[in-house]
N, C-alpha and C positions, 0 to 999 in steps of 0.2 A: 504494500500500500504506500503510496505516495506521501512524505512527509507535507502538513502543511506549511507556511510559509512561517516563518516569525514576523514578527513587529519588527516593521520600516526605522524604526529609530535605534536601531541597532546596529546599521548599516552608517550611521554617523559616530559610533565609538569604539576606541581602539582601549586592546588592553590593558590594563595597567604593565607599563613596564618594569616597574620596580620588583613586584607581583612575578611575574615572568621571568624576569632573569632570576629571584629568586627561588623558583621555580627548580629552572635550572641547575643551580646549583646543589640543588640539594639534592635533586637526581647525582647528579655526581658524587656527592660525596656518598649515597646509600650503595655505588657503586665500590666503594671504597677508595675512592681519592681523595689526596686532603686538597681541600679548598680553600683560600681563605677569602672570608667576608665581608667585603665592604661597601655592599650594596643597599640591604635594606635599613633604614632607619629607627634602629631603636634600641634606646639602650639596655649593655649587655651587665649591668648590674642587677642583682636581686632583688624584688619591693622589699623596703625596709621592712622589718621585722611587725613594729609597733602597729604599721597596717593591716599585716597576717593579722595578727591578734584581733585588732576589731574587724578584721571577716570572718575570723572564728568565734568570734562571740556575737556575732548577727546572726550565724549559724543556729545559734540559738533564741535569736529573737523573733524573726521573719524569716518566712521563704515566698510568701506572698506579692501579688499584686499591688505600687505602690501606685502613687497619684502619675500620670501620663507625663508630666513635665517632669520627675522624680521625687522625690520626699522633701519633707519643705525644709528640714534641718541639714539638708546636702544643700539646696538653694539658699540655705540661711546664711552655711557658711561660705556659699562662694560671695553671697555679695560681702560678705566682710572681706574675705582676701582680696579682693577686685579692689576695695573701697582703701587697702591700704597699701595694694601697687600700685594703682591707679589716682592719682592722684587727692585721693580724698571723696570720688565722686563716684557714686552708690549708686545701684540697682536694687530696684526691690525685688524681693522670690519671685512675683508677676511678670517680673520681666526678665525671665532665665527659666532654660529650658536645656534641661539634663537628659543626652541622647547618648547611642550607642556609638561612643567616642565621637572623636572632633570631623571626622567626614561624614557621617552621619548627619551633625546640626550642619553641614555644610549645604547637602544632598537636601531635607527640608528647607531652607530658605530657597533655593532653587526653585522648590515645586510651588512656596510658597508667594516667589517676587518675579520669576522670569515668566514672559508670555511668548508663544510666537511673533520674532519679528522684532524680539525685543536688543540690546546691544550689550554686552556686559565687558568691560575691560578690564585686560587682564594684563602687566606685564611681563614681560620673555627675561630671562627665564622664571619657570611658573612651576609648580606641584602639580604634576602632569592629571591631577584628578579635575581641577579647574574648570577645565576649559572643558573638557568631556560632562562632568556635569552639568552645564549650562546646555551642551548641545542635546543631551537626552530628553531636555523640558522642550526642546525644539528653539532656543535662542540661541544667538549667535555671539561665539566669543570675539571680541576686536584684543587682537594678541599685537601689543606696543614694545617693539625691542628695548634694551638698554644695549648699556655698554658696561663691555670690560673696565675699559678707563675710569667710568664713572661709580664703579665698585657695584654695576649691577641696579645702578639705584633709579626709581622712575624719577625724569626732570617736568617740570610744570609747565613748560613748552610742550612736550609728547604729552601730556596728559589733555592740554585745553584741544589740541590737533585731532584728538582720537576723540573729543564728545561731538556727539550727533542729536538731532530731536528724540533718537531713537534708544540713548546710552538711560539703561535702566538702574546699572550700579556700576563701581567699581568694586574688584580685589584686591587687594593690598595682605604679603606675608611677611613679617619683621619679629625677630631674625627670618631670615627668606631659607625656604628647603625649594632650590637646591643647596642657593651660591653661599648662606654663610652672612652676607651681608644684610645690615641690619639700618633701618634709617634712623637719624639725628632726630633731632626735636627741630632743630632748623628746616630738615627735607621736610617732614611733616607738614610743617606749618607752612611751606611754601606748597605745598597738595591743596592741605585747607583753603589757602585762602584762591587757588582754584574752583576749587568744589562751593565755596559759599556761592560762587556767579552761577551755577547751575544749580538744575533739581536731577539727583539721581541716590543711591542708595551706598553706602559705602561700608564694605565686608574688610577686617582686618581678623586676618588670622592670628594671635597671640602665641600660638602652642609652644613655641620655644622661649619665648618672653624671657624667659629665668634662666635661660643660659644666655650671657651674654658674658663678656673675657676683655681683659687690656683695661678693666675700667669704663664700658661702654658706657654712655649714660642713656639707659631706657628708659623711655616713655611710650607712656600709649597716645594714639590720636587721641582719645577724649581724654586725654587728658592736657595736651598740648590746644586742641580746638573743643573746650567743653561746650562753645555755641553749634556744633554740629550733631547735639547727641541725639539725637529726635531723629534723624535719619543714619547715625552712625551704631554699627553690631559687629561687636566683636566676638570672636571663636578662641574658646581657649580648652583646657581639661587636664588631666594627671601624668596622661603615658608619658609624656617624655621628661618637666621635672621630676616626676615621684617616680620612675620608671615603673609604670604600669600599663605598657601597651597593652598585652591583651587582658585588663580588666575592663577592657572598652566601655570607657566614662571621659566624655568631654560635651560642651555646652554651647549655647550662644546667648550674649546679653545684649538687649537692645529695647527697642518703644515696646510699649504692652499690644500694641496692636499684633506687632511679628512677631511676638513672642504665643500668643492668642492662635494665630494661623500656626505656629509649626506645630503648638499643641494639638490641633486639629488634627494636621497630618501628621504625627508622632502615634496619635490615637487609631489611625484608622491603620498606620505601618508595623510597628514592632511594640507598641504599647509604652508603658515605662521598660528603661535599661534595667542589668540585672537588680535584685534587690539589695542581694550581700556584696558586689561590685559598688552601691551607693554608698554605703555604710561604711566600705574601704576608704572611698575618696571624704567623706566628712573626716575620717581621723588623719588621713593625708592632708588637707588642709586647718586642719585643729593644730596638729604635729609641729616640732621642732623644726623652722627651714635649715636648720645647721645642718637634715639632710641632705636636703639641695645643695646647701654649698659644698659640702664635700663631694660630692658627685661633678659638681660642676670645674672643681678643681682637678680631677683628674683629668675633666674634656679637654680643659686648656692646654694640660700636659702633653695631652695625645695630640689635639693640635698642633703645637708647634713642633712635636718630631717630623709630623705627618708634610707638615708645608716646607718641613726647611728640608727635609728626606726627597719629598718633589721635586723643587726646586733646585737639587743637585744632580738630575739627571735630564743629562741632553735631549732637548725638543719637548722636554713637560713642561710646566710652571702654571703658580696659582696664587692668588693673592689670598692673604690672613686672614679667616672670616672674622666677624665681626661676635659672631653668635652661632647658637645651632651646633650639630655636630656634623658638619657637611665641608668637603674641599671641592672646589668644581675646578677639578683640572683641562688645563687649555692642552690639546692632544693634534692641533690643525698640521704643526711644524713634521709630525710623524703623516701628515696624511701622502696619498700617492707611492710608498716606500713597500717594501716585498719582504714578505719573511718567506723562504722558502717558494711555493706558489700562492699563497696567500699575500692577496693585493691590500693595503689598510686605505681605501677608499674613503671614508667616512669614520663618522664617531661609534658606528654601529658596529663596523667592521674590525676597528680598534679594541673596543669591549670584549668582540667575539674573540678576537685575540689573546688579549688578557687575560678571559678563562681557562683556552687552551695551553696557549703557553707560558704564563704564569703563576696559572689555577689562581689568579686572582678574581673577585666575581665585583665589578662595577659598574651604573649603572649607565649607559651611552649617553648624551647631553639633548640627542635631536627629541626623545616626549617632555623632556621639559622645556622643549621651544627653543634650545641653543645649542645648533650643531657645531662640532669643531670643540665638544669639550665632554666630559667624563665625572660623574660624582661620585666622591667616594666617600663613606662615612665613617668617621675615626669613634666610634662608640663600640670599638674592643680594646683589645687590651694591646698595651706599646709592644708587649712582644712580638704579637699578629703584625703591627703595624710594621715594625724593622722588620719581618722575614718577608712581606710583602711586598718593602720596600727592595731590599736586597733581589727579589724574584726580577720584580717589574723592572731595574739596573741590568739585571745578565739578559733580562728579553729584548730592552730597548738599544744594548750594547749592538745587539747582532745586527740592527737596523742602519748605524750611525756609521 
């Protein structure tokens, strides 16, 4: 019998590449190869202990059904945490809505704010999920390059260029997955005072907010433009300060109205996130952050082996990130060059190389919008990172 067709809107999204290579990867290692990994993004430390504890003691309180947007003492305590990185400047539980991790609240606001035909900007390079998101609601991403030289950063020129009658929000990720770079309180406010000449809806990823290195000085847009917060919503959640990826718990905070809509769709998709997964992230956010900084202390560390490790081998290089645990290696200088019969055409073709003959696994630059470069993520351990480095030296030697 004939299979039927699938849904046309399928035919406008590609897979996650992150997802894919590693994938990959781990096909090969179940083959028995050792691989090392510096592809998918999350860190490879343990959830602190104090958190187990209260999922094991929820264990004993609920396993039920909580409220759709999640329990109001997890909403209680994100808007205190928000209220004291954030400038001073509060959300109520109303307006915060606890989904199943930060792509999730991402994926609602999409169903929530994009229409056919609508415009959403996004700048290159991007978190290849983005832009794919927006095309499944059937709207169109307007994807605005940066530049290397400019650390990656969107300028207020590219941004007034790329709105239309049609521009429904912007994206905005700081610290940014891929590049590492993270904007000023200056770049901010020169977006701001863009964004006040128009009406559109402006999405700021937060999730690595809490790693930032060198001293950065983070701020949030609302906190930098608190006259924008009526149409400004931010995305934040656990996985990556309190390293709890898969306890999938991340949020968005913004006007009660959008917070109202993704409840809806929350309601009618996956319900409330786990229940003992909520009761993790309230004691994650109650909790000592002298977690986080210790944690955040080792990224730095791994950081700069990892960029100045780069940076010593002919035809790579990559500037400092700012934040995040991410290096986007510039790989253009190796393109056109032969290993063997293998041609390294592309970023793609590079990556694929890497695997092979490095058994390095990272991710290629072209689905985050920037070909001619490679993300690798320093969230293992420095030892992974020198034998990595050392591989990627005797692969890149044979080239040179």
């Amino acid at each position: 019998m004939k299979l039927l067709p699938l849904a046309k809107r399928l035919n406008e999204v590609q897979e996650s590449a992150t997802v894919a290579l590693a994938q990959r990867a781990s096909a090969l290692k179940r083959q028995g190869i050792d691989i090392l990994a510096f592809g998918v993004g999350q860190p490879d430390f343990p959830t602190p202990d104090y958190i187990l504890t209260a999922a094991r003691d929820a264990l004993q309180k609920s396993s039920h059904y909580t409220d759709v947007r999640g329990v109001l003492e997890l909403r209680q305590a994100i808007s205190e945490e928000s209220k004291k990185r954030r400038g001073g400047i509060s959300h109520r539980p109303d307006e915060i809505v606890v989904s199943v991790g930060a792509k999730h609240a991402l994926f609602n606001l999409a169903l929530a704010l994009y229409d056919p035909g609508d415009e959403v900007i996004i700048p290159a390079p991007y978190w290849v999920s983005y832009p794919e998101q927006v095309r499944l609601v059937g709207a169109q991403p307007v994807i605005v390059p940066t530049l290397d030289q400019d650390n990656f950063i969107l300028r207020p020129a590219a941004l007034e260029q790329a709105i239309t009658p049609r521009t429904k929000a912007l994206i905005l990720c700081t610290p940014s997955n891929p590049t590492g770079a993270a904007y000023t309180p200056s770049d901010l406010k020169a977006l701001a005072d863009v964004a006040k000449r128009h009406a559109f809806w402006i999405i700021v990823d937060e999730i690595y907010s809490q790693l930032v290195y060198d001293g950065f000085k983070q701020q949030s847009l609302l906190e930098v433009a608190p006259e924008l917060k009526e149409r400004l919503i931010i995305i934040d959640g656990v996985s990556k300060a309190y390293a709890m990826t898969g306890w999938r718990i991340g949020w968005m905070l913004g006007p009660q109205a959008i917070a109202k809509a993704c409840d809806t769709i929350q309601g009618q998709a996956t319900t409330n996130p786990a229940t003992i997964a909520q009761y993790a992230a309230i004691a994650a956010l109650n909790g000592d952050p002298v977690v986080i900084d210790a944690m955040r202390q080792q990224f730095e560390k791994r950081r700069t082996v990892l960029i100045e490790g780069i940076n010593q081998i002919p035809g790579l290089c990559a500037r400092m990130p700012d934040g995040a645990f991410y290096a986007f290696v510039d790989v253009r200088k190796l393109l056109g060059k032969r290993s063997g019969s293998t041609l390294l055409s592309d970023d793609m073709a590079v990556s694929e190389w890497l695997l092979d003959k490095a058994r390095c696994a990272a991710v290629p630059g072209t689905p985050f919008g920037a070909p001619g470069f490679i993300r690798f993520s320093y969230a293992t351990s420095i030892d992974t990172i020198e034998e990595g480095l050392r591989r990627i030296q005797s692969a890149v030697s044979e080239l040179m």
